[in-house]
C-alpha positions in Angstrom: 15.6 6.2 8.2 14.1 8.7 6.2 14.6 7.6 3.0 13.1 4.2 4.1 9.7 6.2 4.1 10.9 8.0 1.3 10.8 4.9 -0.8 7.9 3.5 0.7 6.1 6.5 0.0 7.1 6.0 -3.8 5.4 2.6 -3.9 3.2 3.8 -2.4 2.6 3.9 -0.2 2.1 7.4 15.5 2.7 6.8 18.5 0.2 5.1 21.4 -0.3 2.0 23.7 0.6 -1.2 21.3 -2.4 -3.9 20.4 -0.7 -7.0 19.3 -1.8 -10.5 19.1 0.6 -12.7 21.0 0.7 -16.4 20.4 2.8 -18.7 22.1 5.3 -21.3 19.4 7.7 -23.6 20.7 8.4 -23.3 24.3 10.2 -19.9 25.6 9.5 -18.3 21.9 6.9 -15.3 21.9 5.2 -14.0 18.4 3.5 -10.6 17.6 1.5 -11.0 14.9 -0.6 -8.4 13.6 -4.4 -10.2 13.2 -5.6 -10.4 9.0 -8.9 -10.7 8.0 -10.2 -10.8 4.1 -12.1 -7.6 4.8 -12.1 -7.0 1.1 -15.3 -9.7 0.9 -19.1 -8.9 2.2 -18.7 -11.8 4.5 -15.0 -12.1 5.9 -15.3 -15.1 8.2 -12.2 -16.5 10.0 -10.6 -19.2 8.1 -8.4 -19.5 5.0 -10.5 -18.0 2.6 -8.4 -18.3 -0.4 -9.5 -21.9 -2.3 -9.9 -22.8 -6.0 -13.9 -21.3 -5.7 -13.1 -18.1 -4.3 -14.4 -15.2 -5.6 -11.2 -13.5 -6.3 -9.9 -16.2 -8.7 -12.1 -15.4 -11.4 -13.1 -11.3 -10.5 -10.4 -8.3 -10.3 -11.3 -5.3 -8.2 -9.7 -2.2 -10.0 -9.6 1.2 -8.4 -8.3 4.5 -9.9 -7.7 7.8 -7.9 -6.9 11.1 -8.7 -4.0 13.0 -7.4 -3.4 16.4 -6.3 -1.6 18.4 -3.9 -2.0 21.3 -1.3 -0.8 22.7 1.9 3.0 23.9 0.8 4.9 25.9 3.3 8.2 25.9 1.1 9.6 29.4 0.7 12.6 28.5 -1.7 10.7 26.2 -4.3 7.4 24.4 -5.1 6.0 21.3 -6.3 3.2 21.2 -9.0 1.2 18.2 -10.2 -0.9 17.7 -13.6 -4.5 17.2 -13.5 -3.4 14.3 -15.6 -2.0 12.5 -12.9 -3.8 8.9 -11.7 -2.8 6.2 -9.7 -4.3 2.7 -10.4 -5.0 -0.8 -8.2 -5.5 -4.2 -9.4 -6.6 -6.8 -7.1 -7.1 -10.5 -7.4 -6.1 -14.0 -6.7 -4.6 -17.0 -8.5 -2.4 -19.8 -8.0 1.2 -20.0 -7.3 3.7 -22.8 -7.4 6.3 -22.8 -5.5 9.1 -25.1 -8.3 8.3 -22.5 -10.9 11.8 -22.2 -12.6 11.5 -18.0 -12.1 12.2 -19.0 -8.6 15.2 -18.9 -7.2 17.1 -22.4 -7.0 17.1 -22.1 -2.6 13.6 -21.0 -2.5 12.3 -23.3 -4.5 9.5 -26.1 -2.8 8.6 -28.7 -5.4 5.1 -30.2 -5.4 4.1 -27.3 -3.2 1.3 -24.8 -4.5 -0.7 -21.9 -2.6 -3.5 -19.7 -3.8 -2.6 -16.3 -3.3 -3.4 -12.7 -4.3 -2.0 -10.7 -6.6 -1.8 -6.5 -5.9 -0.7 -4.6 -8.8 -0.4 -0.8 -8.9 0.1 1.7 -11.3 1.1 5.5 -10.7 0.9 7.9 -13.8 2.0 11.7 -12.2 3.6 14.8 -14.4 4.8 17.6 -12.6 7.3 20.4 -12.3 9.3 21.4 -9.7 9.3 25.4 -9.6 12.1 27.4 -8.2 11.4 31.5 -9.3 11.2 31.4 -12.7 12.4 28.2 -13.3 10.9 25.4 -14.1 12.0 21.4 -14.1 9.5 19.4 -16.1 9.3 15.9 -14.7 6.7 12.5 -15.2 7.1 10.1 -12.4 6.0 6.2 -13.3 5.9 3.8 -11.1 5.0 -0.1 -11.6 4.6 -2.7 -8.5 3.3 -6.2 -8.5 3.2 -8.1 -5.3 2.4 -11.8 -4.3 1.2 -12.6 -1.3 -0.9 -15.7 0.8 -4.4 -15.5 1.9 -5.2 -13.4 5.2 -5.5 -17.2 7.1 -1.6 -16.9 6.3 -1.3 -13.7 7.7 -0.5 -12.3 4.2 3.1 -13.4 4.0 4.7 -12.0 1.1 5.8 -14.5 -1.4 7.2 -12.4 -4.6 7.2 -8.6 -5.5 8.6 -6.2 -8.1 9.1 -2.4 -8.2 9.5 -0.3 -12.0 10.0 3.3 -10.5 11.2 5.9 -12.9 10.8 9.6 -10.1 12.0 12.8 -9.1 11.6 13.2 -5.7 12.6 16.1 -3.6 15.9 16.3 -2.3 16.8 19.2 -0.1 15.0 22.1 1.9 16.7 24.4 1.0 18.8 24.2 -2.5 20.6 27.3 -4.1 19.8 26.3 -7.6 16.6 23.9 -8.9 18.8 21.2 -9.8 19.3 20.8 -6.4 15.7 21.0 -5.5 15.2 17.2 -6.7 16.8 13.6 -7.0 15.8 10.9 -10.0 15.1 7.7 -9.8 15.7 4.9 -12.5 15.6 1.2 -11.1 13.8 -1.6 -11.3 13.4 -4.8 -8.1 12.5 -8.1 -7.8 11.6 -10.0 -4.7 11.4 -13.6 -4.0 10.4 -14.9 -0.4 10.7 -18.3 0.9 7.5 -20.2 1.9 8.2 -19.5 5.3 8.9 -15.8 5.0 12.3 -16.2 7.0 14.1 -15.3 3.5 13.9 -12.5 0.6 15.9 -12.5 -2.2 16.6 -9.2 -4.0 17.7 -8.6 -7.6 18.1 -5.2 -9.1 17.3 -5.7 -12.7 17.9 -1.9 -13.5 20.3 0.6 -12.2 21.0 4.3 -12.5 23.9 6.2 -11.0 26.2 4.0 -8.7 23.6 1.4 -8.6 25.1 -1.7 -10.3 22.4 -4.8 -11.4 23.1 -8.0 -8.5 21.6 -10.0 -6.7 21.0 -10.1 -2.6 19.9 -11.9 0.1 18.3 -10.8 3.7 16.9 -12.5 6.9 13.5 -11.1 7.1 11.3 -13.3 9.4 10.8 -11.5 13.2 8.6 -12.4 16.0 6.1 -9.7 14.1 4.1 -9.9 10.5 6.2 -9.3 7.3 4.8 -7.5 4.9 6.2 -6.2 1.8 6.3 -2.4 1.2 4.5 -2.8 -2.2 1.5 -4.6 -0.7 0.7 -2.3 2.6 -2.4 -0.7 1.4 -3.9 -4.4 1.4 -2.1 -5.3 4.6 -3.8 -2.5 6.3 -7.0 -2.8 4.7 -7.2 -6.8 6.3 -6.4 -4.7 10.2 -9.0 -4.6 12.8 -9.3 -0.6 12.4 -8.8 0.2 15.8 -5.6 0.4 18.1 -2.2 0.7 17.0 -0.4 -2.4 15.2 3.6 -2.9 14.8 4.3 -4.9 12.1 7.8 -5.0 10.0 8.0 -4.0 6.0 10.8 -4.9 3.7 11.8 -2.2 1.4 13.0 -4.4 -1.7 14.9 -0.5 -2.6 16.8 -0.9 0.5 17.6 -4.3 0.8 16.3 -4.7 4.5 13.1 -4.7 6.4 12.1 -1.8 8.9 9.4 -1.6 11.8 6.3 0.1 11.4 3.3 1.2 13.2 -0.3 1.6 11.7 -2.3 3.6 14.3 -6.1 3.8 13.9 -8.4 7.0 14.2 -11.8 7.1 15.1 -14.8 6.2 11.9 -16.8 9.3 10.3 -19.8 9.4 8.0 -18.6 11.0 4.5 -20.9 14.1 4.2 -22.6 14.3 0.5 -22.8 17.7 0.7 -19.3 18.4 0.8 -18.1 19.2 -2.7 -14.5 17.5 -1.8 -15.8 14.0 -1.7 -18.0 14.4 -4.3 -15.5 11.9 -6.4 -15.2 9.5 -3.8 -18.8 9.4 -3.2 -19.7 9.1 -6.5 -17.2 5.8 -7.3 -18.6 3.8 -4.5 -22.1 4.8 -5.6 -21.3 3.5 -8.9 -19.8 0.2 -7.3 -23.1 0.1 -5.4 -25.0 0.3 -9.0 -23.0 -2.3 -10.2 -23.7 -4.7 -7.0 -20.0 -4.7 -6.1 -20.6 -3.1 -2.7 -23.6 -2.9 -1.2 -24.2 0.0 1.1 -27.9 0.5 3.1 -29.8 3.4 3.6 -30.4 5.8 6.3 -33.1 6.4 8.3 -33.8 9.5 5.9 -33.2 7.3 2.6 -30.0 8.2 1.8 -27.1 5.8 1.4 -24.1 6.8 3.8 -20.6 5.4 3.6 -18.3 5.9 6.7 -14.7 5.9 6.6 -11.4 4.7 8.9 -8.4 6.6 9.0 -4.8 5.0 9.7 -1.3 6.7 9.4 1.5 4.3 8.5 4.8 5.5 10.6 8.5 4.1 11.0 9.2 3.2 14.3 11.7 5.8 15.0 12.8 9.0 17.3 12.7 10.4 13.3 9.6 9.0 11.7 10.0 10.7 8.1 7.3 11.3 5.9 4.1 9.5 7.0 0.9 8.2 4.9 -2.8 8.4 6.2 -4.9 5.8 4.5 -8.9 6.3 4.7 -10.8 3.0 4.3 -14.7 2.5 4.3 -15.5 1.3 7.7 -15.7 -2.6 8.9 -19.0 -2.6 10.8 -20.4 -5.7 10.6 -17.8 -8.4 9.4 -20.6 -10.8 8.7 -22.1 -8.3 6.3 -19.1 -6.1 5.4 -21.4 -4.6 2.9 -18.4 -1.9 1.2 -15.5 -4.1 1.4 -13.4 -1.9 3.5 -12.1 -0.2 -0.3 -9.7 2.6 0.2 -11.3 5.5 0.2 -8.5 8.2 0.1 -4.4 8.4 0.8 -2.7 11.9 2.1 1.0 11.3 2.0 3.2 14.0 3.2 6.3 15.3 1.2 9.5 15.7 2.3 10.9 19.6 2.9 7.2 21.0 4.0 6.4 20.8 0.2 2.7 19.8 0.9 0.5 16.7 1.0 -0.3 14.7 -2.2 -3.9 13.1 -2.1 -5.3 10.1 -3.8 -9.1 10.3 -4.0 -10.9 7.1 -5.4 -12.9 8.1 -8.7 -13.4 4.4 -9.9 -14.2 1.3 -8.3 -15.0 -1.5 -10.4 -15.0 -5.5 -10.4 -14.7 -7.2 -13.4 -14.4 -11.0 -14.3 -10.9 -12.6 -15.3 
């Protein structure tokens, strides 16, 4: 189970009283679905917002973040990251039909099209694992794309695909620094049925024992599906507040896994803190550019609050978990900064630290 968060850390990617939707279906059948919203517009309104005029079809939102890391209580080795390291996201909307050829033959719906989103990330992260005086230079790059439907659908994954070339840690403890890390050199791709009961794997690229095939998985639960390379939107559509269950499916692992997203409470970013300075700084330049469109204080000064969740398997052994920080949803009528994502802390395996994304860039450009 750890190496489910393990992966989905890679794509990247608590415990309390559970706040699920429950909706009755045919008689004697009980759903938990988690509740989406499009809380990535000013205005998020209730119904299917994804159409032919919407505002996503002809705009991309693209984010970039720096990474570093800190806090490593490792005794035996270390972790260090370039400056040059940046992580990328690429959000937008087009339409999708569903007796495309790429398709597989069984998943296939002809005369059948959907407007959906499109999530793409892009992680870009040298490093060196550091054991005495050696030294193991490494560059992680990883690629995902991910299709999914409108919030009114509940975001129901419909296609995704995963480029990860990584080192990733691999023991607490190792007596030389080749056993300090493990690498990574496959490639995924996801198809979903319409009705997100299906997901059809194919490894395109293998390394090791991995061999190239094709497989297929039962996915659809009582509870939302989402796929692990399009969580950070998942959460971003949440209520921010509570504790959702939802189920991922790892496309590495071939299966799906339950997780919980458990809210914290909302804090005003302080300017004067030399930390955020970056993060402030991007959303002021979104503001400039009338992406977002924060108010002012009572003072004059324009204040953005954020939301923290951490993303957790649903396990006696959670893993590795991931705090996201999104700009606070206080008035969904006038959701004036779009709930972007803010910041991500994602703990490393083997008490090797925390590695944190902070937003630099936020930008929206036409298509």
């Amino acid at each position: 189970m750890k190496k489910i968060a393990k992966i989905l850390a890679l794509t990247v990617c608590a415990a309390g009283a559970l706040s699920l939707s429950a909706c009755s279906g045919c008689a004697g059948t009980v759903t938990y679905k988690t509740d989406t919203s499009p809380n990535w517009q000013i205005r998020v309104g209730n119904t299917d917002e994804l159409n032919e005029q919407s505002y996503f079809m002809s705009h991309k939102e693209v984010a970039t973040y720096s990474i570093s890391l800190s806090g490593s209580n490792n005794s035996v080795y270390s972790v260090e990251y370039s400056d040059e390291g940046s992580y990328t996201t690429t959000f937008y909307a087009m339409e999708y039909d569903w007796s495309s050829q790429d398709i597989p033959e069984e998943l296939r719906v002809e005369d059948t099209t959907d407007y959906i989103y499109v999530y793409e990330t892009v992680l870009h992260q040298p490093g060196a694992y550091v054991m005495g005086s050696e030294r193991h230079e490494f560059t992680n790059e990883v690629t995902t794309v991910s299709y999914f439907r409108s919030a009114g659908n509940n975001l129901l994954p419909v296609y995704s695909s995963q480029d990860i070339k990584s080192t990733a840690p691999n023991s607490l403890s190792p007596s030389t620094i080749y056993g300090c890390y493990i690498e990574m050199d496959r490639a995924y791709e996801t198809y979903y049925s319409r009705d997100g009961l299906t997901a059809v794997t194919e490894v395109t690229r293998g390394d090791g024992d991995m061999e190239t095939g094709t497989s297929s998985a039962g996915v659809g639960t009582e509870y939302s599906l989402f796929d692990s390379s399009s969580i950070a939107v998942a959460l971003r559509s949440m209520s921010q507040t509570g504790t959702q269950v939802f189920d991922i499916y790892v496309p590495v692992n071939g299966a799906s896994a339950r997780f919980q997203a458990a809210w914290g409470s909302s804090a005003v970013v302080d300017r004067n803190n030399q930390d955020y300075a970056p993060i402030v700084a991007a959303m002021d330049g979104a503001a400039d550019a009338g992406y977002i469109l924060p108010g002012e204080n009572d003072e004059g000064t324009v204040e953005y609050s954020l939301t923290p969740v951490t993303l957790s398997l649903v396990s006696d052994m959670t893993g590795p978990t991931t705090t996201y920080y999104y700009a606070s949803v206080t008035n969904p009528d006038l959701n004036t900064t779009r709930s972007v994502l803010m910041s991500m802390e994602e703990v490393v395996s083997f008490n090797l630290g925390t590695i944190i994304y902070d937003l630099t860039s936020l930008e929206c450009v036409e298509i």
